[in-house]
PLY file of the C-alpha trace (Angstrom):
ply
format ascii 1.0
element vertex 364
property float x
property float y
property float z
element edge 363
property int vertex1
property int vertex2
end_header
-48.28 -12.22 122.92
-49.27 -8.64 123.96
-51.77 -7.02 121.89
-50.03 -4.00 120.04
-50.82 -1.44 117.51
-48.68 -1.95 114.50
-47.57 1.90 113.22
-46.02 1.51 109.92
-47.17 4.67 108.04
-47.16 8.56 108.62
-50.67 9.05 109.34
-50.78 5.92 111.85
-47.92 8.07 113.67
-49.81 11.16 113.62
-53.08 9.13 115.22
-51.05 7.33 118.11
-48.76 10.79 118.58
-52.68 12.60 119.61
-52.96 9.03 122.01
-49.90 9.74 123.84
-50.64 13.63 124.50
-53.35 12.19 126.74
-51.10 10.43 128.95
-49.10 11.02 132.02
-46.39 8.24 131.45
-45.49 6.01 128.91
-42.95 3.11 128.67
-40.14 3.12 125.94
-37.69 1.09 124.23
-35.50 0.11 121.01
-33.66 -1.91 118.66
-31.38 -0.61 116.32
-28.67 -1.98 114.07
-25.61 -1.46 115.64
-22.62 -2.30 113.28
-23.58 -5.84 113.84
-25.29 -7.00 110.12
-24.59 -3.37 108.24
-22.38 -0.32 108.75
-23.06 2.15 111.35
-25.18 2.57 114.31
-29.55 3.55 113.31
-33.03 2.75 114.80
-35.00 0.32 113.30
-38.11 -0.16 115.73
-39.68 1.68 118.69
-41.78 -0.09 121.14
-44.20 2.03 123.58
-46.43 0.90 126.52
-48.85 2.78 128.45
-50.78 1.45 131.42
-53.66 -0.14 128.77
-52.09 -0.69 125.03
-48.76 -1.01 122.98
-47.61 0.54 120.04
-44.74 -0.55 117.19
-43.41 1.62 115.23
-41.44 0.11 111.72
-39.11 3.61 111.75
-37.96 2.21 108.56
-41.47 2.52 107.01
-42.03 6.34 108.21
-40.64 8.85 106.86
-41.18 11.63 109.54
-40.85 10.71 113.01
-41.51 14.65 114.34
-44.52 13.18 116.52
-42.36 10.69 118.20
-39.66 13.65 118.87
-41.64 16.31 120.04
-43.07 13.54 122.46
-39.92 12.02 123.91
-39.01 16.20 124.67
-42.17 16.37 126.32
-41.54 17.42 130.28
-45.44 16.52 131.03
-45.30 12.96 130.00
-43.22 10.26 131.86
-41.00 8.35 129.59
-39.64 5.07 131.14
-36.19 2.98 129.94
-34.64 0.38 130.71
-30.90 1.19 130.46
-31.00 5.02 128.38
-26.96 4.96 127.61
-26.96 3.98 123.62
-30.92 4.43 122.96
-29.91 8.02 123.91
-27.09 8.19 121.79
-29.24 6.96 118.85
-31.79 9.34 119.19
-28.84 12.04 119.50
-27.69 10.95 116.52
-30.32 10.30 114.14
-32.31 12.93 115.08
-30.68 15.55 117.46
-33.22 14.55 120.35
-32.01 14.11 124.16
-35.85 12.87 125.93
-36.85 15.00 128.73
-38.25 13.60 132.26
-37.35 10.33 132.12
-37.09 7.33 134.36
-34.50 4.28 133.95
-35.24 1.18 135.45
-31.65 0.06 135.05
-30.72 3.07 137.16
-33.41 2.19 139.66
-32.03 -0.83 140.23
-28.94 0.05 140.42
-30.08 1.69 143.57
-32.06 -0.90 144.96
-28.41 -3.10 145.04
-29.65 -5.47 142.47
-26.68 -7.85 140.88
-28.37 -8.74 137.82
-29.80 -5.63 136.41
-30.56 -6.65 132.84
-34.15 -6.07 131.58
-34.52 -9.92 131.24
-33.35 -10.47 134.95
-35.59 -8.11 136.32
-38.73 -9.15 134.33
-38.01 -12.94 135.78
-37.77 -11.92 138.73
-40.51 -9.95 139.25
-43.07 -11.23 136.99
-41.31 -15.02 136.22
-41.24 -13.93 132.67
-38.24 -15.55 130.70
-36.92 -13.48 127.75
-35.53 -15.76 124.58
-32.03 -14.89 123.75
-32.07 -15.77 120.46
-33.49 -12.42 119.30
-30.63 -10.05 121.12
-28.55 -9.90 117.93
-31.25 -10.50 115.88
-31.41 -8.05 112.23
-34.11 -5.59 113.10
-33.94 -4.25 109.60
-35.18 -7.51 108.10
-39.06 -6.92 106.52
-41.44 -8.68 107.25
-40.75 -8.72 111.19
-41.62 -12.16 111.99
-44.46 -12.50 114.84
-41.89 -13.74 117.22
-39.68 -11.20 116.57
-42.57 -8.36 117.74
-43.61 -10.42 120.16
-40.29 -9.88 121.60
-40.24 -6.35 120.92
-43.40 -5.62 122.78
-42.67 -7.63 125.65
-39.76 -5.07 126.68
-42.20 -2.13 127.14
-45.31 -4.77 127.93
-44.06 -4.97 131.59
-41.58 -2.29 132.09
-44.45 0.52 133.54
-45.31 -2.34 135.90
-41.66 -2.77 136.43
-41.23 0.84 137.31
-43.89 0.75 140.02
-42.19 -2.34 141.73
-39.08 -0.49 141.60
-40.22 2.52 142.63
-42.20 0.89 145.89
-39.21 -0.53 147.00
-37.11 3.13 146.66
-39.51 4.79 148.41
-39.32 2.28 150.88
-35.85 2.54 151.65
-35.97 6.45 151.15
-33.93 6.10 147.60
-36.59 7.06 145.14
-35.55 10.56 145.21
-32.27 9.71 144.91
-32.80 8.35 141.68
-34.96 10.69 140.12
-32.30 13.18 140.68
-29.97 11.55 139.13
-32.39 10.65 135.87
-32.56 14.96 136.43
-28.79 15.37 135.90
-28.45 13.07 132.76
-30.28 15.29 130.51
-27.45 17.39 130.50
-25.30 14.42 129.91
-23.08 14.50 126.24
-24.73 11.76 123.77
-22.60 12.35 120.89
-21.93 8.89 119.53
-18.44 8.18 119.12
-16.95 5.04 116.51
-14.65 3.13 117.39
-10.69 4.47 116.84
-7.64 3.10 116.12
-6.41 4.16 119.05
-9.26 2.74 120.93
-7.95 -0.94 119.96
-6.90 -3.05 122.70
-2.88 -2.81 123.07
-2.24 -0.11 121.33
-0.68 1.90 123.71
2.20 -0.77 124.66
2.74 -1.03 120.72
6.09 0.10 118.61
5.19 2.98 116.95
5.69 1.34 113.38
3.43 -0.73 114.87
0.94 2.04 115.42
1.16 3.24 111.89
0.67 -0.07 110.88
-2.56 -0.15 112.61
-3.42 2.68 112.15
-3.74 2.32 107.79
-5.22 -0.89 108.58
-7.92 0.19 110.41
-8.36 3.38 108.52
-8.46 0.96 105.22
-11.04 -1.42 106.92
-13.64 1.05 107.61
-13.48 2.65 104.13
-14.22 -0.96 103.05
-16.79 -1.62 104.96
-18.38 1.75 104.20
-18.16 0.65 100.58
-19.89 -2.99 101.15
-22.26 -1.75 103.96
-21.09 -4.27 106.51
-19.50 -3.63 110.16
-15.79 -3.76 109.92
-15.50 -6.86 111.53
-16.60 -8.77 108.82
-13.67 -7.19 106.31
-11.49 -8.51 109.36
-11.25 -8.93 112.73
-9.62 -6.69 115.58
-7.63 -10.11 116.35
-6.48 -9.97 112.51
-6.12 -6.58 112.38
-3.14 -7.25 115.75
-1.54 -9.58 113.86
-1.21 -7.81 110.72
0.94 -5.19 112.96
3.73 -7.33 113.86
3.41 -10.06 110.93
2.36 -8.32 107.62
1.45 -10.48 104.63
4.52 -10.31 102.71
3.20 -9.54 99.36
-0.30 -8.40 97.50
-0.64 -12.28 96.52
-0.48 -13.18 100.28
-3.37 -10.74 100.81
-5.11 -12.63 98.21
-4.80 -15.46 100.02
-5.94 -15.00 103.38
-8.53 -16.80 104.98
-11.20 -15.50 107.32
-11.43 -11.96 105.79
-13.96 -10.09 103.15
-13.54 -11.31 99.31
-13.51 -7.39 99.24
-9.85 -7.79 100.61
-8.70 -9.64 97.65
-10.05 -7.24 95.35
-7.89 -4.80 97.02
-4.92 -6.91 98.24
-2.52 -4.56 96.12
-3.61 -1.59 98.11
-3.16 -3.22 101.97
-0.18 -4.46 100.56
1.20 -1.24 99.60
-0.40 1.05 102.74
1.17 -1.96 105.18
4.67 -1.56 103.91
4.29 1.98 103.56
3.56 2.42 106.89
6.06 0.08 108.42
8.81 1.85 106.28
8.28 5.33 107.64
8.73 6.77 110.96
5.98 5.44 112.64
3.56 6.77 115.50
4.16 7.65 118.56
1.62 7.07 121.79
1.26 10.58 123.06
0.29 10.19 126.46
-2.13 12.34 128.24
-0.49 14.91 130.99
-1.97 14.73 134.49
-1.61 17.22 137.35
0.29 15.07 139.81
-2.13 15.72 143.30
-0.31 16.89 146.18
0.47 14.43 148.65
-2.50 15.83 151.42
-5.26 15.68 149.36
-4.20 12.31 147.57
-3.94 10.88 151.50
-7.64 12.44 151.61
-8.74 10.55 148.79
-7.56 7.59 149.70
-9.23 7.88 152.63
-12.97 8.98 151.29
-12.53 6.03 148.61
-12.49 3.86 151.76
-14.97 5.45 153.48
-16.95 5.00 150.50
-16.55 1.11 150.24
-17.59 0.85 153.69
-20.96 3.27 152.98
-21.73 1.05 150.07
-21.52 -2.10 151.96
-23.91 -1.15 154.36
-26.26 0.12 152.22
-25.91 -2.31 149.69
-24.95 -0.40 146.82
-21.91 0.06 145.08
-19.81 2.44 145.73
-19.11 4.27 142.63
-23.07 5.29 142.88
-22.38 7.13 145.94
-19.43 9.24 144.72
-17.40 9.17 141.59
-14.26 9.34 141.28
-14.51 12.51 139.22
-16.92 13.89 142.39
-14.14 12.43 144.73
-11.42 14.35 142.95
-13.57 17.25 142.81
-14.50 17.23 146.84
-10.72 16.91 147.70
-9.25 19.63 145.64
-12.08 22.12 145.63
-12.54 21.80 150.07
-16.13 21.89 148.88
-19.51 19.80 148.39
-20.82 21.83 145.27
-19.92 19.18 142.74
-22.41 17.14 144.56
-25.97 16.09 143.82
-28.57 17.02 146.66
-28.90 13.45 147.66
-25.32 13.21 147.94
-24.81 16.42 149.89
-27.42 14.77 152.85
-25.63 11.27 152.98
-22.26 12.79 152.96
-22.45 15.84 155.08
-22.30 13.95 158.50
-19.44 11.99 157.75
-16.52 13.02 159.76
-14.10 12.35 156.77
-15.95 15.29 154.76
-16.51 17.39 157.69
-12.42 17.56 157.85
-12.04 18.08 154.26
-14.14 21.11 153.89
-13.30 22.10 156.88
-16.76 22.72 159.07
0 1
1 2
2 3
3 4
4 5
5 6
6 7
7 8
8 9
9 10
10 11
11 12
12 13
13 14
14 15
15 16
16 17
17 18
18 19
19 20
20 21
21 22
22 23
23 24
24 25
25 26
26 27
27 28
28 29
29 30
30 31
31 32
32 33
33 34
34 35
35 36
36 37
37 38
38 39
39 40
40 41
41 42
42 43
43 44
44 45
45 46
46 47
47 48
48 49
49 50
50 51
51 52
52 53
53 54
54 55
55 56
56 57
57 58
58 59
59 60
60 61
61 62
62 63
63 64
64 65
65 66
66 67
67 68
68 69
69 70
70 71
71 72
72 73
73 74
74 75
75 76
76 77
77 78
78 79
79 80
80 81
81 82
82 83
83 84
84 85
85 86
86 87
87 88
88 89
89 90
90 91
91 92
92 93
93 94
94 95
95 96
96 97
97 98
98 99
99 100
100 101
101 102
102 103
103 104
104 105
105 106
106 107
107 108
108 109
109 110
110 111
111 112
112 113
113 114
114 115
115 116
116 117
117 118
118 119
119 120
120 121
121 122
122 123
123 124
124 125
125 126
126 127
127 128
128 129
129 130
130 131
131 132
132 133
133 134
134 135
135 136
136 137
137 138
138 139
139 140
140 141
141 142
142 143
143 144
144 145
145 146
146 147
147 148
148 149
149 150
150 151
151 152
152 153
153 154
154 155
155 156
156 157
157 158
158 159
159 160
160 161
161 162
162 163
163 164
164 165
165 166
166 167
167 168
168 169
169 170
170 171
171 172
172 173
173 174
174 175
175 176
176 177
177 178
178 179
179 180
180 181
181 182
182 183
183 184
184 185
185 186
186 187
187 188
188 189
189 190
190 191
191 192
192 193
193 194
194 195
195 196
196 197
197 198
198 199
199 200
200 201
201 202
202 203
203 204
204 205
205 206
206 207
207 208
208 209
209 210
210 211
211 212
212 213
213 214
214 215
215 216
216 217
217 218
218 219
219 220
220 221
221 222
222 223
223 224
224 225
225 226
226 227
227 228
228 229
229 230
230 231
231 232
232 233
233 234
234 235
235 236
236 237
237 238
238 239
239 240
240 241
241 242
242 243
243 244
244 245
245 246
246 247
247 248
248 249
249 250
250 251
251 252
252 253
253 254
254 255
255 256
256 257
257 258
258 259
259 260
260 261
261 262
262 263
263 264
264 265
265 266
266 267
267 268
268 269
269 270
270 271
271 272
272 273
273 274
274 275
275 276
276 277
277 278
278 279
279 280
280 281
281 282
282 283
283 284
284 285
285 286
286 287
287 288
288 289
289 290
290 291
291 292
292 293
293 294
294 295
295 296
296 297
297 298
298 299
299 300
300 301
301 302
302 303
303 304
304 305
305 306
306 307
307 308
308 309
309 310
310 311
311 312
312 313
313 314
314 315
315 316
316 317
317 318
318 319
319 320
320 321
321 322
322 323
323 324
324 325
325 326
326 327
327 328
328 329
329 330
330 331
331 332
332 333
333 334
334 335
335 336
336 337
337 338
338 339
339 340
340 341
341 342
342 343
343 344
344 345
345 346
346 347
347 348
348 349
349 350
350 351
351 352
352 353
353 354
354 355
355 356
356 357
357 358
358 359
359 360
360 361
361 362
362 363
């Protein structure tokens, strides 16, 4: 196991935070709870890596983490991810903080055409290391953290600095470093907000009867009050797959909602309540699936982007790289109805510009 430094109290914080001013890049990564043993999405531990020594930090053991803030916002320091999409959203969350000048691995690559771009594929197959499983769903709020457990934890930021170098060699090799850095540019600006889950968000329900719809709707509403009230993800109160079949079979009375198996004994206690708020809801009008309105493209510039979302597949093949990296759709869209290459990154603007599909579309 990696040697670390184990940071479980405010003034251990404030002695690493004066460390890290010193560097020029540091490696990053967490584990949070995230409505998998409790309610809700939070942090648990962070895990940093510079070239020479590791840190842990037990965010459940201090109180202020200010240091750890100011230095993810820090433009002079480096800070390396694997994968930044829901660590972001955490740190959004919890504590309003979006880092600045960042690099993810996961995005680089992305860009180096990689098919297996977890952090455990790429540390096996650059450095042979193999990653146990058993700890991805493991409870990170669970005290003491066993030694296995943090020698997990610091083997994610162990490596990833040497990681980022391997990556990065290869980029610059094949002129995509840039590229990449851009884009790590454009995602501060990205919207982190983390969003819970909806009713409306559960598979099928927009090909559902509208009683139906109201019917799930209670449900659902009912099942995260629950699991608010017992602190556990609203899974274990009952399932998504239960929470289907409750919309076109309710239990018949409060004593059949006693009597269900597979659900929380919470549902029992309050069998009398989902019985009433089911027939409630399948006794009124019910709810209707309000579909969102989109301008309908005229018929020119759909035929144009038909024709630069082939273009597109046939760019990514021969570069290796998948197409939606090269353009969005939202960029495509954009590039079509605008006549213009604004929308663009400035990596994008070069690979595109020569193409004779984009050269008729904006017309130069």
């Amino acid at each position: 196991m990696a040697e670390f430094t184990f940071i479980d109290t405010q003034q251990k914080l404030m002695e690493a935070a004066e460390e890290w001013q010193s560097l020029s890049e540091i490696a990053i990564d967490l584990e949070c709870e995230n409505q998998l043993h409790y309610y809700g999405s939070f942090l648990c531990l962070v895990q940093l890596s510079s070239r020479t020594k590791n840190w842990i930090i037990d965010v459940l053991a201090v109180p202020d983490l200010g240091p750890l803030m100011l230095m993810f916002e820090d433009r002079r320091i480096l800070k390396v991810f694997h994968d930044i999409s829901f660590d972001f959203r955490i740190l959004f969350s919890q504590y309003k903080c979006v880092p600045k000048h960042f690099f993810d691995t996961q995005l680089g690559a992305l860009f180096l055409g990689e098919e297996k771009i977890g952090l455990g594929s790429l540390l096996e197959k650059y450095f042979g290391l193999v990653c146990d499983k058993k700890f991805q769903q493991v409870d990170w709020t669970r005290r003491p953290l066993s030694s296995a457990m943090l020698a997990y934890a610091v083997q994610d930021t162990a490596y990833l600095l040497g990681l980022y170098d391997k990556l990065c060699a290869e980029l610059l090799r094949l002129g995509r470093l840039e590229w990449v850095r851009e884009e790590c540019r454009s995602l501060e600006a990205e919207d982190y907000t983390l969003r819970e889950q909806e009713h409306s968000d559960i598979s099928g329900y927009k090909s559902m009867m509208p009683k139906e719809r109201a019917v799930l709707h209670v449900l659902f509403d009912e099942r995260r009050r629950l699991a608010k009230l017992k602190n556990v993800p609203s899974f274990m109160i009952f399932t998504n797959r239960q929470l289907i079949a409750f919309t076109g079979s309710l239990p018949y009375s409060a004593e059949d909602w006693k009597h269900l198996r597979g659900v929380h004994p919470i549902v029992k206690e309050n069998a009398q309540r989902l019985h009433e708020l089911g027939q409630q809801a399948r006794s009124g009008s019910g709810e209707e699936y309000i579909r969102e309105k989109k301008e309908k493209m005229p018929m020119a510039e759909y035929e144009l982007l038909t024709q630069l979302s082939e273009v597109k597949k046939k760019i990514g093949a021969r570069l290796g790289l998948r197409p939606h990296l090269l353009l969005s759709e939202e960029q495509a869209k954009d590039v079509v109805l605008r006549k213009s290459l604004d929308g663009l990154r400035g990596w994008q603007k070069e690979l595109w510009k020569s193409e004779e599909i984009m050269k008729r579309i904006i017309g130069c």
